[in-house]
C-alpha positions as CSV (number, residue, x, y, z in Angstrom):
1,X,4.7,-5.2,1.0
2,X,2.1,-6.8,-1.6
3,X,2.1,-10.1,-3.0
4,X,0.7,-8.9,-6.2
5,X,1.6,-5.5,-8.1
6,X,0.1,-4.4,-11.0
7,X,1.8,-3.0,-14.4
8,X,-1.3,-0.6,-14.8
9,X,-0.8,3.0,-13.7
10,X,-4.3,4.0,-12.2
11,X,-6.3,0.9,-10.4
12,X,-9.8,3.1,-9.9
13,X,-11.5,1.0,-12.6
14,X,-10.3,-2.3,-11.1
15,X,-11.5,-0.9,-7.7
16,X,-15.4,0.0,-10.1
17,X,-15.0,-4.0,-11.1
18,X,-14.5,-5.1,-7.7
19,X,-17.5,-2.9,-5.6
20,X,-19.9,-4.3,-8.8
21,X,-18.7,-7.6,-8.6
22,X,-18.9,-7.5,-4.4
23,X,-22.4,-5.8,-5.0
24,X,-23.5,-8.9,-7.6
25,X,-22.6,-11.3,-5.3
26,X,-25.0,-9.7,-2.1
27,X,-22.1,-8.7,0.3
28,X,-21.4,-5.8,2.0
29,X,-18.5,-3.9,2.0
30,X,-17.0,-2.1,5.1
31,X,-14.4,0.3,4.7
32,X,-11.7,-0.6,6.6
33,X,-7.9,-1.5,6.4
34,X,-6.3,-4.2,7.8
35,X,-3.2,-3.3,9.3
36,X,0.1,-5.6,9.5
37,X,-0.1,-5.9,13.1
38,X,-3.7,-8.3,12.7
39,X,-3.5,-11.7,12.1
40,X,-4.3,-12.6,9.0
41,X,-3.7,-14.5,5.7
42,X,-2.4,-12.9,2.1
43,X,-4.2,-14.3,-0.6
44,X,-1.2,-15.1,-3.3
45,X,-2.3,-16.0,-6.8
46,X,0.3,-13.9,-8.4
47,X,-0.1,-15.2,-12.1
48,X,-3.8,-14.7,-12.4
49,X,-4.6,-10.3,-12.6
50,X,-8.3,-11.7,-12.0
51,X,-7.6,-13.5,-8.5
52,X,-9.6,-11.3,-6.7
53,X,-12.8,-12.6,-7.9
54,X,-11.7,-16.2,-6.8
55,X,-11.0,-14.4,-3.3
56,X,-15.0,-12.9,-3.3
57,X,-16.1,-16.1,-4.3
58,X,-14.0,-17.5,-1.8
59,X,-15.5,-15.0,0.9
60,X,-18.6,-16.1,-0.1
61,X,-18.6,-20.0,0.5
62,X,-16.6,-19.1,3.8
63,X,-20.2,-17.3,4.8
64,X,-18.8,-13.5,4.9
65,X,-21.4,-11.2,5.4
66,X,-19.2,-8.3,5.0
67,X,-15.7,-7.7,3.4
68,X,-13.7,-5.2,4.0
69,X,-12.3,-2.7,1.5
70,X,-9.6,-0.1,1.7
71,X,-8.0,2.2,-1.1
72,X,-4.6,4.1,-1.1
73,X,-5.2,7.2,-3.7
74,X,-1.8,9.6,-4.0
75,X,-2.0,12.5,-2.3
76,X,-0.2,16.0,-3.5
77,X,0.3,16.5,0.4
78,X,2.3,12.8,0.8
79,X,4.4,13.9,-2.2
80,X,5.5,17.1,-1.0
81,X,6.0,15.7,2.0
82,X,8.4,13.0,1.2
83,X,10.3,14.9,-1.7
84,X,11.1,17.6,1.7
85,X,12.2,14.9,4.0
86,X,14.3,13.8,1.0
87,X,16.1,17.5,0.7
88,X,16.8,17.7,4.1
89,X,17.9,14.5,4.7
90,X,20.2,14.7,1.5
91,X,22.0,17.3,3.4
92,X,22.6,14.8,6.1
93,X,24.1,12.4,4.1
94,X,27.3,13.2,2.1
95,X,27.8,11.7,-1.3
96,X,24.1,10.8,-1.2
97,X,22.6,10.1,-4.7
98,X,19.9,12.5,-6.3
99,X,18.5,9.7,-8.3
100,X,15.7,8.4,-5.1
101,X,15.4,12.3,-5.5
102,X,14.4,11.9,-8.7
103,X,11.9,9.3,-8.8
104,X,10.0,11.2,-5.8
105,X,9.7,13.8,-8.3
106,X,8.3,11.4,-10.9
107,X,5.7,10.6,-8.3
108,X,4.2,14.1,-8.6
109,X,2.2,12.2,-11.9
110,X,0.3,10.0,-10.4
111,X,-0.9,12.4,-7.9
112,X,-5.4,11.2,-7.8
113,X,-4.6,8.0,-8.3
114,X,-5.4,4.9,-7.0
115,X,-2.3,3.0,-6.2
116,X,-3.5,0.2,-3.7
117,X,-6.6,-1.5,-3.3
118,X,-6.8,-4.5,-0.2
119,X,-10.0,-6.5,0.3
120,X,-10.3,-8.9,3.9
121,X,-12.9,-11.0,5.2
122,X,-12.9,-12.8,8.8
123,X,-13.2,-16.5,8.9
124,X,-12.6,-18.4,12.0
125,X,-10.6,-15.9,13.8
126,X,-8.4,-15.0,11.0
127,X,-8.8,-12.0,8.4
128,X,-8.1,-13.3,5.0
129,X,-6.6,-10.8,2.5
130,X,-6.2,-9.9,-1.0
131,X,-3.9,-6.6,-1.9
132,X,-2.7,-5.1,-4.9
133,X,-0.6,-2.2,-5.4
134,X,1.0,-0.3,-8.7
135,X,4.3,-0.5,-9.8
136,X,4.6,3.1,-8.8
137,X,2.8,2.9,-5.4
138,X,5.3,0.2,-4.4
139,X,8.3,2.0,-5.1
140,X,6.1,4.9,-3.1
141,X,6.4,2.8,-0.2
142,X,9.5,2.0,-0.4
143,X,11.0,5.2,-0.3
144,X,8.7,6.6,2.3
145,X,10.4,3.2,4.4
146,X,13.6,4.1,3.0
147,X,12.8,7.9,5.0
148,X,11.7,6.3,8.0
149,X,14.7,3.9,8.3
150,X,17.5,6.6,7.8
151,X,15.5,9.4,10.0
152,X,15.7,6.4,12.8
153,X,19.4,5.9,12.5
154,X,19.5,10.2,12.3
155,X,18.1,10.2,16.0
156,X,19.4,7.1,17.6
157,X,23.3,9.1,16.7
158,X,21.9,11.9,18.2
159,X,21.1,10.0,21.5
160,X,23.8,7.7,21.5
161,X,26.5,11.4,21.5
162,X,24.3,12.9,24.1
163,X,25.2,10.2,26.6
164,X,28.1,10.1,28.8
């Protein structure tokens, strides 16, 4: 999902560091998130934890009056809700493993915290974008994906035996 993950466990003060910093330089921040389906560029600059000021800076010189700043903090509801769908989908598959289960249930930890920050600007026609996600968030993603994948198969079965 993110070009860039971060080994910390909470990225609110990174999120403090970047509306100073976006403040400091004179630009405003709107907040919005850019979704997949807008065309845009992912800023990749993996080995520096810092790039994100290179990408204001960079937002900047390009002439941005605005950026645009989303946040993804864990929710008790999204929890609960995934560690159900696991339950009842474990029923659905045999054999299945408990250990995706179990790292659901680790999630309940990080519950108020900041897992993903994104930051965009327009130039030209094309939103240019900088994310970041936890180490925690990402695997949060991938099994809500990992849900959403195997409820698809659930109901494309059903449809397929209903036919003819």
């Amino acid at each position: 999902m993110n070009p860039f993950s971060m080994h910390i466990g909470n990225l609110a003060s990174v999120k403090d560091d970047m509306v100073a910093f976006i403040e400091g330089h004179g630009i405003r921040r709107v907040p919005i998130h850019v979704d997949d389906d807008i065309p845009s560029l992912v800023w990749e600059d993996e080995t520096n934890p810092d790039s994100w000021k290179d990408f204001v800076e960079t937002a900047k010189a390009a002439g941005a009056t605005f950026i645009t700043m989303s946040d993804a903090i864990l929710e008790k509801e999204d929890v609960e809700l995934l560690i159900e769908e696991m339950q009842e989908q474990e029923y659905i598959e045999e054999g299945s493993s408990t250990s995706e289960l179990d790292e659901a249930q680790t999630l309940v930890g990080h519950i108020g915290k900041v897992g993903h920050l994104q930051l965009g600007f327009p130039y030209q026609g094309i939103l240019f974008l900088y994310q970041v996600s936890t180490d925690w968030y990402e695997r949060y993603q991938q099994l809500v994906d990992s849900i959403g994948d195997l409820g698809n198969i659930v109901f494309e079965d059903e449809d397929e035996g209903d036919q003819p």
